[in-house]
C-alpha positions in Angstrom: 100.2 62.1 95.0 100.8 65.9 96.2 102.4 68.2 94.1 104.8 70.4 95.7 103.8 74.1 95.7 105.8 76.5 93.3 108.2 78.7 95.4 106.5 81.5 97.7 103.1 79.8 97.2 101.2 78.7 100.2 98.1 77.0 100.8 95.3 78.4 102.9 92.9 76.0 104.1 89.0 77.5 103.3 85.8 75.6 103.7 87.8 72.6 103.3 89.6 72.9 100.6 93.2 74.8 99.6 93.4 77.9 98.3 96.8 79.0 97.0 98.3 82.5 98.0 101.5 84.0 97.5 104.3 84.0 100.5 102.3 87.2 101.8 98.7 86.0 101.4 97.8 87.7 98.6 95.9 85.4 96.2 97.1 83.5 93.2 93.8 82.9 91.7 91.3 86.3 92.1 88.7 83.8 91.9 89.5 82.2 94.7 88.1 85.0 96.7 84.9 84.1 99.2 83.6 85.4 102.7 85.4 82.2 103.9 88.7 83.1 102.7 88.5 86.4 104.4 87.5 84.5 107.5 90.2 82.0 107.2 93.1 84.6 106.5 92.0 87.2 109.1 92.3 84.1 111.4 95.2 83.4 110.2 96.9 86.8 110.7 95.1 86.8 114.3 92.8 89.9 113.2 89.1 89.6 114.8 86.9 91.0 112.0 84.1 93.5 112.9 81.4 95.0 110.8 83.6 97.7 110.1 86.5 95.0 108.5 83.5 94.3 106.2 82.3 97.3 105.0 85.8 98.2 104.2 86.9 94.9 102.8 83.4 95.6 100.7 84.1 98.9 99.5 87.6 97.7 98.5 86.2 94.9 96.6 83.2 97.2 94.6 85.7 100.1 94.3 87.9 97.6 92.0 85.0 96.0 89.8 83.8 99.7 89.4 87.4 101.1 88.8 89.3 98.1 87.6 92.2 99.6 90.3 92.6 99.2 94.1 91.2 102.6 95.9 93.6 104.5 97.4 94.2 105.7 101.1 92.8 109.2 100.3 90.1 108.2 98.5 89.3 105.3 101.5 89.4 108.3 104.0 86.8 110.4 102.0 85.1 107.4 101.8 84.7 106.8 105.4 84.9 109.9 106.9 81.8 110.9 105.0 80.1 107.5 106.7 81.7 107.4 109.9 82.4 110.7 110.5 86.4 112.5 111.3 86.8 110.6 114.3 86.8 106.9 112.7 87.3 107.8 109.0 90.8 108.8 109.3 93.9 107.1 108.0 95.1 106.3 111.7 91.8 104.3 112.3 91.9 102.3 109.1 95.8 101.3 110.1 94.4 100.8 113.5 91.5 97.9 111.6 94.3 96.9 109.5 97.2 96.8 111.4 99.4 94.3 109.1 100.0 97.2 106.6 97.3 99.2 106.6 93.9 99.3 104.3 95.7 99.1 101.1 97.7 95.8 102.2 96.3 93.9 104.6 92.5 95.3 103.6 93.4 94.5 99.5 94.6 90.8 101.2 91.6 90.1 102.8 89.0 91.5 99.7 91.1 88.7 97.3 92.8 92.0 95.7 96.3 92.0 93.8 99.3 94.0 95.5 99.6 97.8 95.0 102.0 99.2 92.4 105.4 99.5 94.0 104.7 96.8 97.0 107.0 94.1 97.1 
């Protein structure tokens, strides 16, 4: 027999089986994260992912195990502009990858991050 979900809890179908997420898609269960869940939500949120939606969704994800907090914008621009250069590593081009809320939303969604302080 199913259980019913708690209240604001989805489930996200990956690899086959359910992972749970909040109302937003933000995971319940860090360890949930994979390379399929990013797959599966980006699909889900009709995002096509390109190298460049990895290696930020990887920076987020080793910026927090190094820092034990989510990077912020600024330091995700400094971060990129010194790889990609002014023309890509701006904050318009990162809300352009990420256009459901940006980098430090949608881009903490997809590396199986937590919410920022102060989002709702």
């Amino acid at each position: 027999m199913n259980k019913p979900l708690p209240l604001h809890t989805r489930a996200l179908t990956v690899s086959g089986r359910q992972v749970l997420t909040d109302s937003e898609g933000y995971l319940q269960d860090l360890d949930d994260w994979s390379e399929d869940f990013v797959v599966a939500l980006a699909d889900q949120e009709d995002l096509t992912l390109t190298d460049e939606h990895w290696e930020v969704i990887r920076f987020l994800r080793e910026y927090y195990h190094e820092h034990a907090v989510q990077a912020q914008v600024r330091t995700m621009i400094g971060h990129f502009r010194e790889r990609w250069g002014p023309e890509r590593g701006n904050n318009r081009y990162l809300h352009d990858l990420f256009p459901r809320g940006g980098p430090q939303k949608q881009g903490n969604r997809l590396a199986g991050l937590l919410r920022t302080k102060g989002e709702h």
